[in-house]
DSSP file (Angstrom, degrees, kcal/mol; ACC not computed):
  #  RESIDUE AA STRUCTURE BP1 BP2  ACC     N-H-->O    O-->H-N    N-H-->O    O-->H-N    TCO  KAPPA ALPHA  PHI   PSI    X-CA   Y-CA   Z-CA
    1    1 A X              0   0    0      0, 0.0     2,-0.7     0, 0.0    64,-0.1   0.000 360.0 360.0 360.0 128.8    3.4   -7.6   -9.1
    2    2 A X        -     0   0    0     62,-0.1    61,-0.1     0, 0.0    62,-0.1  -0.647 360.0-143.0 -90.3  67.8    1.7   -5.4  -11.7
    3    3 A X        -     0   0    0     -2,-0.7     2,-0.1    60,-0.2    61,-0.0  -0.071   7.2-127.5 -69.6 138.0   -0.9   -3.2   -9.8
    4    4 A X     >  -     0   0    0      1,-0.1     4,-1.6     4,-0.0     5,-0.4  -0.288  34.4 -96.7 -52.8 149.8   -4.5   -2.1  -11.2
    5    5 A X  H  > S+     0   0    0      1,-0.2     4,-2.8     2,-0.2     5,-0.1   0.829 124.4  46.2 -22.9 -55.5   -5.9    1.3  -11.4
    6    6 A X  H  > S+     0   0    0      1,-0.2     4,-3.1     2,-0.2     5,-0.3   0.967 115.7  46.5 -60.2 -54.0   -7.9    1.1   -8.0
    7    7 A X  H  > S+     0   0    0     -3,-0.2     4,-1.2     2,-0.2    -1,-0.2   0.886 117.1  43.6 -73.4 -24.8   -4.7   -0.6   -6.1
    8    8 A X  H  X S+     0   0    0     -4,-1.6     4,-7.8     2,-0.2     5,-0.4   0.863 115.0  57.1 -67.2 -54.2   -2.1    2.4   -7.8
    9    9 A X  H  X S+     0   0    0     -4,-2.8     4,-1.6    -5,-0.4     5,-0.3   0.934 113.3  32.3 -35.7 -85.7   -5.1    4.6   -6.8
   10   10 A X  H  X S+     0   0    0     -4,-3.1     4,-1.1     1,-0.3    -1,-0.2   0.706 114.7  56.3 -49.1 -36.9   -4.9    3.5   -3.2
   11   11 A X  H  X>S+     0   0    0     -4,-1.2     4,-1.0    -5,-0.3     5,-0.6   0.898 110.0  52.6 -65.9 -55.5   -0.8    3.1   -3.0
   12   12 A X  H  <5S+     0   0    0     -4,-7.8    -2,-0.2     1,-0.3    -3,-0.2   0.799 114.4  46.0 -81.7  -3.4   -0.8    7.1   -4.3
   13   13 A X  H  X5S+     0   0    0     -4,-1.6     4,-1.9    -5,-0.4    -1,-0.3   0.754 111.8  38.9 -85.5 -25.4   -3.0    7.9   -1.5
   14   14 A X  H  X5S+     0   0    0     -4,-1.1     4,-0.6    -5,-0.3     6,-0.5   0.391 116.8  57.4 -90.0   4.0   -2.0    6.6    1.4
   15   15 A X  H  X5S+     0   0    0     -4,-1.0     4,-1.9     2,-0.2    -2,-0.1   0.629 112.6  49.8 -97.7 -40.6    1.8    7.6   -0.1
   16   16 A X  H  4<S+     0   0    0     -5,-0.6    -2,-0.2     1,-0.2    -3,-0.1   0.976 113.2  38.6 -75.1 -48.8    0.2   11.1   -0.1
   17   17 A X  H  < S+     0   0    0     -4,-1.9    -2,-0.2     1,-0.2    -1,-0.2   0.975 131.0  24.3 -79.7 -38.0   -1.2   11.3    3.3
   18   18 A X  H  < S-     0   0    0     -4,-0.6    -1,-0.2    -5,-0.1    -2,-0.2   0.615  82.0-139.7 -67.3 -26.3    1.8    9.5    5.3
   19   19 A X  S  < S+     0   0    0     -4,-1.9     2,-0.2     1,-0.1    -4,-0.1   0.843  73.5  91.5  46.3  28.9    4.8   10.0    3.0
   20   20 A X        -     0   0    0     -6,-0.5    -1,-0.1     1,-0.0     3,-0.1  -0.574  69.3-142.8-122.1-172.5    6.0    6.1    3.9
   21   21 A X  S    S+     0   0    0     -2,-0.2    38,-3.7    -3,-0.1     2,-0.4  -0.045  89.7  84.3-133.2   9.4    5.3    2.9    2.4
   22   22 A X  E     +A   58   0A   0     36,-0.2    36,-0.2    34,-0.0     2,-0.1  -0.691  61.6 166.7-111.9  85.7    5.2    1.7    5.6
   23   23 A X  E     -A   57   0A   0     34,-1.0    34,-2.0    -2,-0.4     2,-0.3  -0.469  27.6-137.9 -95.1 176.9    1.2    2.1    7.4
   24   24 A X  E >>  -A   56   0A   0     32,-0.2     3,-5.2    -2,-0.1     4,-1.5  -0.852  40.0 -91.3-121.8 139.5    0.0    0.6   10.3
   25   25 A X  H 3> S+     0   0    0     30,-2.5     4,-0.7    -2,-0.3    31,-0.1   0.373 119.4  62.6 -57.3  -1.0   -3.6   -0.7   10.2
   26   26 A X  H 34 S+     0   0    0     29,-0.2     4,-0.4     2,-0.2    -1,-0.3   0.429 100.5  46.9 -73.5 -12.0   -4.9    2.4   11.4
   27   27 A X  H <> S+     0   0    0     -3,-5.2     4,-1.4     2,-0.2    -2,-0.2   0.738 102.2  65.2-100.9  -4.4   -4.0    4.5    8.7
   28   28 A X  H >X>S+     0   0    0     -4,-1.5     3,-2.5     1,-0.2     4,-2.3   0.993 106.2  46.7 -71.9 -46.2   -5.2    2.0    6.3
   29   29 A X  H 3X5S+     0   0    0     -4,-0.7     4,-1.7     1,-0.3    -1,-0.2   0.742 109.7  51.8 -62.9  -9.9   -8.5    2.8    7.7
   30   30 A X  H 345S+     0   0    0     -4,-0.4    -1,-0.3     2,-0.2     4,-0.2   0.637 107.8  50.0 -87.4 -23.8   -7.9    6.0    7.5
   31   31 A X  H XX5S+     0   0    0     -3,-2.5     4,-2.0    -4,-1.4     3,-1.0   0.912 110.5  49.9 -69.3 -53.5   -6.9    5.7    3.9
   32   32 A X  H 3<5S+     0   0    0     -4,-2.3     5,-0.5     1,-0.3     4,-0.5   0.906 107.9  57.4 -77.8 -31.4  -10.3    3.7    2.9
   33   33 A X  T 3<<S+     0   0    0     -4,-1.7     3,-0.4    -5,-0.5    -1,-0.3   0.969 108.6  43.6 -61.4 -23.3  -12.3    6.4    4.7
   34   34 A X  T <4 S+     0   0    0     -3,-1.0    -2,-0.2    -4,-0.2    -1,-0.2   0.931 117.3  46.6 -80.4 -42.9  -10.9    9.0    2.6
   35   35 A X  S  < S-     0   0    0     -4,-2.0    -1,-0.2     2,-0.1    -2,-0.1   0.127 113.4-114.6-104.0  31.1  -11.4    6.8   -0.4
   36   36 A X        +     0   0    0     -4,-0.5     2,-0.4    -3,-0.4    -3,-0.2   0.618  63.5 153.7  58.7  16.6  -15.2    5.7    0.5
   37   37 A X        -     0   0    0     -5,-0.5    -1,-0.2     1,-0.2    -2,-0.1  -0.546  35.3-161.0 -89.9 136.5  -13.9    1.8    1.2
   38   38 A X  S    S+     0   0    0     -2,-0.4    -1,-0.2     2,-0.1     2,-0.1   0.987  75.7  29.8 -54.9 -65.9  -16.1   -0.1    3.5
   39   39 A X  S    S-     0   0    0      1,-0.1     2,-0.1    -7,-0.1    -1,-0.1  -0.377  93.5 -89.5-104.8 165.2  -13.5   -2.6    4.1
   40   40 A X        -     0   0    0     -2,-0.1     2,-0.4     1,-0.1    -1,-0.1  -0.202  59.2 -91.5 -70.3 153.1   -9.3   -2.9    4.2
   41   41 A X    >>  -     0   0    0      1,-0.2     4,-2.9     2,-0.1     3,-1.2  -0.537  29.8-148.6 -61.1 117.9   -7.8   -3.9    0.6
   42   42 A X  H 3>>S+     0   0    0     -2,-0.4     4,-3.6     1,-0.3     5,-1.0   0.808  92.7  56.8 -94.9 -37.1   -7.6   -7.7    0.7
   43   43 A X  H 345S+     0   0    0      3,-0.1    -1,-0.3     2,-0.1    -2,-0.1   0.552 110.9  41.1 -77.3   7.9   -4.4   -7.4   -1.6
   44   44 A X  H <45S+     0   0    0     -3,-1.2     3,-0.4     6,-0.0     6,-0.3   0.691 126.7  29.1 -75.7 -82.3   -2.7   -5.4    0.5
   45   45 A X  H  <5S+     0   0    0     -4,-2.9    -3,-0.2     1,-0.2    -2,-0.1   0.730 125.0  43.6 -66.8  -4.5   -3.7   -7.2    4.1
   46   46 A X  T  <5S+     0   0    0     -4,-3.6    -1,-0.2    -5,-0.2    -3,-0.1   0.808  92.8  88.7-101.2 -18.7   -4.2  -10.9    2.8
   47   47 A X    > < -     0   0    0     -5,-1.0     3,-0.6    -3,-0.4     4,-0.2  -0.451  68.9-151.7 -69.5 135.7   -0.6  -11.0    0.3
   48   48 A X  T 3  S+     0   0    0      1,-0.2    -1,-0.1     2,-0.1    -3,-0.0   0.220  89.2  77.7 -96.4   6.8    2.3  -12.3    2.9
   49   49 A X  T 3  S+     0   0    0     -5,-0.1    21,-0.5    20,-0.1    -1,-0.2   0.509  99.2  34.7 -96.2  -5.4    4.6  -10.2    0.5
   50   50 A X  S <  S+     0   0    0     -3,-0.6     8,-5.1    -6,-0.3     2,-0.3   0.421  92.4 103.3-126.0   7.2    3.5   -6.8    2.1
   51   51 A X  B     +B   57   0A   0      6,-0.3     6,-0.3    -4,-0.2    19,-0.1  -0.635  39.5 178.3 -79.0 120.2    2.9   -7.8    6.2
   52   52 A X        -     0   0    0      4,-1.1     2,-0.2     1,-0.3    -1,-0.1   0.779  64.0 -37.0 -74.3 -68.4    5.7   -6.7    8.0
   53   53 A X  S    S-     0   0    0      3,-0.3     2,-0.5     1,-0.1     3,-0.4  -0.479 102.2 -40.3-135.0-132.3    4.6   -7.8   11.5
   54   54 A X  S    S-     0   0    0      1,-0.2   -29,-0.1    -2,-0.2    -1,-0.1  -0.611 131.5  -2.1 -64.5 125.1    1.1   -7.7   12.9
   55   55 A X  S    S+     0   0    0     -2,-0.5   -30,-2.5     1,-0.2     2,-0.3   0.647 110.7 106.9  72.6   4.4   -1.0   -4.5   11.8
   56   56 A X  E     +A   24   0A   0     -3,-0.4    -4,-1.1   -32,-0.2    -3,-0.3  -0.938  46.3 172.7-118.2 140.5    2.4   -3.1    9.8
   57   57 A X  E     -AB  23  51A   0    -34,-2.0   -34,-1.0    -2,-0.3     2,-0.5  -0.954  25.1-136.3-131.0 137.1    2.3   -3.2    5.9
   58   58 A X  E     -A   22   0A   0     -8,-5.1     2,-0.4    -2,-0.2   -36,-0.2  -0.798  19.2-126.1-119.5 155.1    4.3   -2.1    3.5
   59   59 A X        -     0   0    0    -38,-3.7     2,-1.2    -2,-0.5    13,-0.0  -0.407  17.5-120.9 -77.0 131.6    3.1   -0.4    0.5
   60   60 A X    >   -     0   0    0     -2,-0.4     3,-1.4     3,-0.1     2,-0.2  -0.645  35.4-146.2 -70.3 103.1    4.1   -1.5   -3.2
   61   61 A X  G >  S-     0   0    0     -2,-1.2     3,-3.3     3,-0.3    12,-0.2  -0.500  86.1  -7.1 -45.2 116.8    5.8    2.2   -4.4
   62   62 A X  G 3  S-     0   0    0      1,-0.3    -1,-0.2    -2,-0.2     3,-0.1   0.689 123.4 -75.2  53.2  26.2    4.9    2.5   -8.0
   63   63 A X  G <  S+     0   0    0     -3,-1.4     2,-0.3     1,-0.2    -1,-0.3   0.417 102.5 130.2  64.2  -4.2    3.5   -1.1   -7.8
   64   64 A X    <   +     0   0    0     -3,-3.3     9,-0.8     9,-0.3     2,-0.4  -0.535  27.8 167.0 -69.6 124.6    7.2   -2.4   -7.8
   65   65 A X  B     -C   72   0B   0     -2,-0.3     2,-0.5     7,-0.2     7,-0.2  -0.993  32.0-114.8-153.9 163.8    8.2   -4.8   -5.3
   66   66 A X        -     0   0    0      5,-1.4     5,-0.4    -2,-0.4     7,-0.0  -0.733  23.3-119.5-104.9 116.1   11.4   -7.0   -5.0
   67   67 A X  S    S+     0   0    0     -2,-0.5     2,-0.2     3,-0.1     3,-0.1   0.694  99.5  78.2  -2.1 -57.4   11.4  -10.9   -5.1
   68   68 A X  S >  S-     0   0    0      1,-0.2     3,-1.6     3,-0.1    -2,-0.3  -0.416  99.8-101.4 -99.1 131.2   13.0  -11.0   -1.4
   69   69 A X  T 3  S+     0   0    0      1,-0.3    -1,-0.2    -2,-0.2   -20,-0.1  -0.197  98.0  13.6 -66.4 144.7    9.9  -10.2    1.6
   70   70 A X  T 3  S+     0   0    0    -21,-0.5     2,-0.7   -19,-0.1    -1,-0.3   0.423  93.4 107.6  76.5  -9.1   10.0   -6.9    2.8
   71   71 A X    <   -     0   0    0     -3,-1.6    -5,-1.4    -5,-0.4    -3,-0.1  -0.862  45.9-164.1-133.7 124.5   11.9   -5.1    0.7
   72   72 A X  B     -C   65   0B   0     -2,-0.7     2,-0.6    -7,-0.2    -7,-0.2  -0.188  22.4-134.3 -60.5 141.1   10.6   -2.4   -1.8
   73   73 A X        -     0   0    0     -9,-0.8     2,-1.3   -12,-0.2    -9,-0.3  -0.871  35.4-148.7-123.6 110.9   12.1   -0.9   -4.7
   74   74 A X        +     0   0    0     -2,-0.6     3,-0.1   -14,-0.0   -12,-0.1  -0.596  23.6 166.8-114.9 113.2   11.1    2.9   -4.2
   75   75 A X        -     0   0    0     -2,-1.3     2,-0.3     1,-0.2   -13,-0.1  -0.108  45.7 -75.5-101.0-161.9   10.5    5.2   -6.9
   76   76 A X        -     0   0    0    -15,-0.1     2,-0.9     1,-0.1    -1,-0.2  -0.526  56.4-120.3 -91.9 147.8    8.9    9.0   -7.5
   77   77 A X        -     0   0    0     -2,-0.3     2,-0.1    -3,-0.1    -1,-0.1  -0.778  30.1-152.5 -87.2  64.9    5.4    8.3   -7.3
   78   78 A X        -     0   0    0     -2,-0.9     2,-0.2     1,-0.1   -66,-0.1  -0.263  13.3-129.0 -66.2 116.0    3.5    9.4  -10.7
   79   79 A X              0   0    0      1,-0.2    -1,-0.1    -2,-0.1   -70,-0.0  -0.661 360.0 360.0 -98.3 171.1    0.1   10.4  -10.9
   80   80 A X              0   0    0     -2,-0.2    -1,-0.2   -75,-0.1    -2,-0.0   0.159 360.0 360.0-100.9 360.0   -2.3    8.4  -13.7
């Protein structure tokens, strides 16, 4: 998966404030307040390729993510 500006955007903030690629559905809101979104990122919480369990997601690192669920390929994090 090839991410757009806005969704790299959002991956290198919530990367910034947590240092994980794994949030919990409170820090996404806590990401979209910082980044003025009414609502959570629908390609993040509705894609079944970044749900861990309930309320856990993990974040595409440098938009990369690996065939096989769950598991990331995680590189240095490049700002635009």
């Amino acid at each position: 998966m090839k991410l757009n500006e806005k969704q790299l955007e959002y991956v290198n903030t919530a990367y910034e404030m947590f240092s994980t690629d794994t949030l919990e559905k409170s820090q996404i809101k806590q990401v979209n307040a910082k980044l003025g979104m009414k609502s959570s990122p629908a390609w993040l919480i509705k894609d079944p390729q970044f749900r861990l369990t309930r309320g856990v997601y993990k974040l595409p690192v440098n938009g990369l993510v690996n065939p096989s669920k769950n598991t990331l390929v995680i590189t240095k994090i490049s700002k635009i």
